[in-house]
Residue, then its C-alpha position, 0 to 999 in steps of 0.5 A: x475523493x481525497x488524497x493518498x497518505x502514501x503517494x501523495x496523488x490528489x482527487x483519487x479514490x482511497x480506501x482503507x488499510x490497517x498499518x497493522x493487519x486486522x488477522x494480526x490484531x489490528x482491527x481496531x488499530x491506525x489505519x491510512x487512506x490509500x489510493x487504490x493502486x497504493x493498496x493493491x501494490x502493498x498486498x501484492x508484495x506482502x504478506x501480513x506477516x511481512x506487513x505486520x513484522x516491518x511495515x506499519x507506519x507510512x514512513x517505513x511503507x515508503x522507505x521499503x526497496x521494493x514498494x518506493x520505485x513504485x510509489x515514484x512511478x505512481x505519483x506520474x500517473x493521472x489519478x484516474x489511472x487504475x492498472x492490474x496487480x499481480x503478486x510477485x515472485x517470491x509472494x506468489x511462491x508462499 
């Protein structure tokens, strides 16, 4: 258990995201240690074309319209706590 870089929750499981995606060459490139819910937001958001053209740092992830009302509900909840994504609209028509 360890901490998440982009909602700051303690004792939670994270795992593994590539600031740039590995299919736009980052397999080898920074990466963050994300708690679940975290991770799972930024995927259902984005695609790795958008992840990869505007999103590859912490700080422009929690600056994003989009992702940080969620990183401030995220960080109310108990870090047990794992809920269902689903892609949004405009993801969900690409």
């Amino acid at each position: 258990m360890s901490t998440c870089e982009l909602c700051g929750r303690k004792e939670v499981e994270t795992t593994v995201h590539h600031l740039l995606p590995k299919e736009m060459g980052g397999t080898f490139g920074e990466t963050a240690d994300l708690c679940i819910p975290c991770h799972k937001q930024i995927h259902a958001l984005y695609t790795n074309q958008e992840i990869a053209a505007r999103l590859t740092t912490i700080k422009e992830l929690r600056q994003d319209d989009k992702l940080s009302s969620f990183i401030k509900w995220i960080r109310k909840q108990p870090a047990t706590k794992i809920m269902k994504n689903r892609k949004s609209k405009e993801r969900r028509r690409k």
